[in-house]
Residue, then its C-alpha position, 0 to 999 in steps of 0.5 A: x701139075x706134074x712133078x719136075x726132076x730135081x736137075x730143071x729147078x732153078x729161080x725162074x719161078x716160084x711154084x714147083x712140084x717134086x717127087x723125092x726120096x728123103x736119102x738123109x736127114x740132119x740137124x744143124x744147131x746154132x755154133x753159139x748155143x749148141x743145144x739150139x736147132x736152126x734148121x732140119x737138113x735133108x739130101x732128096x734123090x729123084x728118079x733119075x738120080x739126080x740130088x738136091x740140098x734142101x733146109x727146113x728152117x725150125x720154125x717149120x720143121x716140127x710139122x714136116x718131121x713126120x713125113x720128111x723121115x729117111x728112105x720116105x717118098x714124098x711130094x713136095x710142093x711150093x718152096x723156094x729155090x735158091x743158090x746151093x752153098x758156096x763151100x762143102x756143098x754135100x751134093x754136087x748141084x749150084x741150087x738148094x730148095x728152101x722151105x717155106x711156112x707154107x711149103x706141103x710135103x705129102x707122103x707117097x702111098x706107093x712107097x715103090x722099091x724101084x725108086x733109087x734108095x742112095x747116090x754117092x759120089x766116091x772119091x778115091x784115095x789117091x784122089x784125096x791124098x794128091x792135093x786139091x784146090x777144090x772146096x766146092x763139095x764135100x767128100x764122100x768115101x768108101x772103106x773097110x773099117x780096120x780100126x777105131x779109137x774111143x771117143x776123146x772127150x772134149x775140152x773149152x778149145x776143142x770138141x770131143x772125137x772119134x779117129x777112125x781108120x779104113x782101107x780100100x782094096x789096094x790096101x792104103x789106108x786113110x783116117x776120118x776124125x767124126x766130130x761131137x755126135x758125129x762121133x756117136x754113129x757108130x760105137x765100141x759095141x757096134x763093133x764088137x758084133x761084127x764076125x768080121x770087119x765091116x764095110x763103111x761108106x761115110x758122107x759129106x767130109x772135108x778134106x784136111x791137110x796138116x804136116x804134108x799129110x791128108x785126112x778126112x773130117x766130118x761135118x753136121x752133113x755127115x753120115x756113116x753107113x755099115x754093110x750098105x749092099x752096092x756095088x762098090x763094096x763087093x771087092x772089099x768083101x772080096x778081101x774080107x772073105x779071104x781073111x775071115x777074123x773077127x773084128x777087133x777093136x784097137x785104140x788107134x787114134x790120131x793116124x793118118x795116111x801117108x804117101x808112097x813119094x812121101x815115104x819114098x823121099x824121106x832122107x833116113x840116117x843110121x843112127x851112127x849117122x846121127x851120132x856123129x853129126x852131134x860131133x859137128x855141133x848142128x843147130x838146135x832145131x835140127x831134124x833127123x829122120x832115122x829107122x831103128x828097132x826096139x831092143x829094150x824098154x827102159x824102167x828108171x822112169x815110171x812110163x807115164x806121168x800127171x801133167x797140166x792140162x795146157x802144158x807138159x809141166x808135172x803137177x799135183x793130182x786133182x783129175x785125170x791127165x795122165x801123159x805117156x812117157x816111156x823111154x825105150x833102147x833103140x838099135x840098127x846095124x850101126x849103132x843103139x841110142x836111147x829115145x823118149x816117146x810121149x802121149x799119143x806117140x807112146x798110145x801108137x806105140x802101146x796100142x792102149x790108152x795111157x789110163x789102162x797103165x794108170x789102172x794097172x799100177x793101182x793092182x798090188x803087183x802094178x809094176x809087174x803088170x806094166x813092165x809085162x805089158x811093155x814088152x810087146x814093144x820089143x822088136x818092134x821097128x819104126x821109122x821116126x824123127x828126132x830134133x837135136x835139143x840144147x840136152x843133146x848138145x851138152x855133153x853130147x847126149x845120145x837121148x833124144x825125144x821122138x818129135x813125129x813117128x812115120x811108119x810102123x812095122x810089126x805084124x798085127x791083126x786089125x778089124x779081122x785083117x791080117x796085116x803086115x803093117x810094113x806096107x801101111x803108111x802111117x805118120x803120127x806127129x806129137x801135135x799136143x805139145x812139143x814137149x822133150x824128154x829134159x823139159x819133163x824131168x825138170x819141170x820146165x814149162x813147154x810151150x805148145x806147138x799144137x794147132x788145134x782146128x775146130x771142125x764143128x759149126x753150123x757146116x763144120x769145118x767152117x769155109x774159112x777153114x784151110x782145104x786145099x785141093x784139086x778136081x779129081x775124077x768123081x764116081x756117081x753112083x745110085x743104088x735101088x732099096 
């Protein structure tokens, strides 16, 4: 019998033969018991470049692991064909082949170079951040990996995870979050190998949406690829050649990509502005949006502080839950003020993790070392978002707390990228807790504003889950070993 492609399957009958390429493996484990592995999931590639979705139950998957290895050929022989996934689908084809317990796969002897090696669907980033209504198939993207954050272990709530950062040839930039071992794909050392910064193609990610701002998530179908030799990447090493840095490894977390209309739209005020708004009693809750330069780093507080783990609240110590809190001298052509900037903010900010200012203090000269290190904030200019307390209204108090900060301009060497960071677009929001600079120094309790959304099932995130976008034009490419 001779083998059919992958696009002339359907359920129309029960015996049929195939040859494939294994392009990529994954386990899918149980969302209750997260050791426990329920199936082998494979992409098979034919000739024509055509993709199918395939599932090993894990009954059968032990016998078939040996053959069934990434980049093999194989014949595979009396399975089921049934109906793909209804969300996040990690290639684009309404079918899926199941195996079953008597389903054959058979290593090819001609492990032929001439047999398509990878296909992907790229999607642009405009495409990404302009709003989709489609959760039919999953993301696949391409990028120069401009920096990384470490992995943020994980709570009871919410799992542990990597923020990553990449650019394309335009210069926007887009985060992807990597979830559990996800995250593990590609590590701190990994980086530090690279003369320069390398190039990552990263699979099957589904598009978030969270404050008017679109990122990427990873899924259990997730696969991240460094320096892949395809077409796609040949204007991105274009871009790094001319540079030529070495890589380097920034704790960058929590950033997302921002649109041009977006930035474009934002009513900014002076500070003067805002000053004088306070005199007409605005409502508690109201929002400013204002650009300003750091003239001065302010130390009558320690910049960071030990806090329960569920809110802002200070208690004694017992583990390591150390939050940023560092107050800062502001100032633009009409007026200085006095800001507050907490956790991940501040981290932005700093570009460390507050346990490097933690470690710092515990030197004999730890104060020295901290106030040296926070003098790099100095010059610094960044739009941002305050909103007006009941601390500003009483007396008027000109010290607001930073509630979302949306662009940074310094200039800074990333992933061996020279960068004016002013044309980035960055938006951070102080997701963890909406906490203010008075609720701190009091000791009140906050009450948390953070949506904290799990990515992670079986298919993370689930089909359940909120993506909200439309059909743009996909590429498909495919690439011989």
């Amino acid at each position: 019998m001779a083998a059919t492609s992958l696009d002339q399957l359907d359920r129309s009958k029960k015996h049929w033969k195939i040859m494939v390429r294994i392009t990529r493996t994954w386990e899918v484990f149980d969302f209750e018991d997260g050791d426990k592995r329920i199936s082998l999931d494979l992409i098979l590639l034919d000739t024509h470049g055509n993709q199918m979705h395939a599932t090993v139950p894990e009954e059968d998957a032990l016998k078939h692991e040996r053959v069934l290895q990434e980049g093999n050929i194989c014949i595979i022989t009396n399975f089921n064909v049934g109906s793909a996934k209804k969300f996040l689908r990690p290639v684009n084809n309404i079918h899926r082949i199941f195996f079953k317990w008597d389903t054959v796969a058979k290593l090819m002897n001609d492990q032929s170079n001439n047999f398509p090696m990878y296909m992907f669907s790229f999607k642009t980033f405009n495409a990404i951040s302009s709003g989709y209504e489609e959760t039919q198939n999953a993301t696949d993207v391409i990028g120069i990996l401009i920096s990384m954050s470490y992995i943020k272990e994980g709570t009871p709530s919410v799992s542990k995870r990597r923020d990553i950062i990449i650019q394309n040839e335009r210069g926007h930039q887009l985060k992807i979050t990597l979830w559990k071992k996800k995250s593990l794909e590609i590590g701190e050392d990994n980086i530090r190998t690279f003369d320069i910064a390398p190039i990552v193609v990263i699979t099957s990610t589904s598009v978030t949406f969270f404050n008017g701002v679109y990122a990427l998530s990873s899924t259990t179908a997730t696969k991240v690829y460094i320096d892949l030799d395809i077409p796609e990447a040949r204007p991105l090493e274009e871009i790094i050649k001319c540079e030529g840095k070495k890589t380097q490894l920034l704790t960058m977390p929590f950033v997302s990509s921002y649109d041009d209309d977006v930035l474009d739209n934002l009513d900014i005020k002076t500070l003067q502005d805002m000053i004088s708004a306070l005199d007409k009693k605005p409502s508690m809750g109201t929002m400013y949006t204002c650009k300003a330069k750091i003239c001065e780093v302010l130390h009558d507080f320690k910049p960071f502080y030990y806090s329960c783990g569920k809110c802002v609240r200070k208690v004694i110590r017992k583990d390591n839950n150390d939050w940023y809190m560092i107050r800062i001298q502001v100032e633009d052509s009409t007026h200085s003020i006095s800001l507050v900037v907490f956790d991940k903010l501040a981290e932005k900010l700093i570009l460390d993790p507050v346990e490097k200012l933690v470690d710092m203090e515990k030197q004999d000269n730890g104060s020295e070392l901290i106030k040296e290190e926070l003098k790099k904030l100095i010059g610094v200019s960044f739009t941002f978002e305050i909103k007006i307390t009941p601390f500003n209204l009483k007396d008027k108090n000109k010290s607001f707390t930073v509630s979302k900060i949306f662009h940074i301009n310094r200039d800074i060497q990333i992933g061996g990228i020279h960068e004016n960071v002013q044309k980035d677009q960055i938006v951070i929001d102080q997701q963890d807790n909406d906490c203010s600079e008075e609720n701190v120094l009091i000791s009140k309790m906050v009450t948390s504003d953070k949506t904290n959304t799990k990515f992670d099932t079986n298919d993370a995130p689930n089909d359940r889950s909120t993506l909200t976008y439309k059909s743009k034009r996909i590429k498909r490419t495919t690439y011989k070993k």
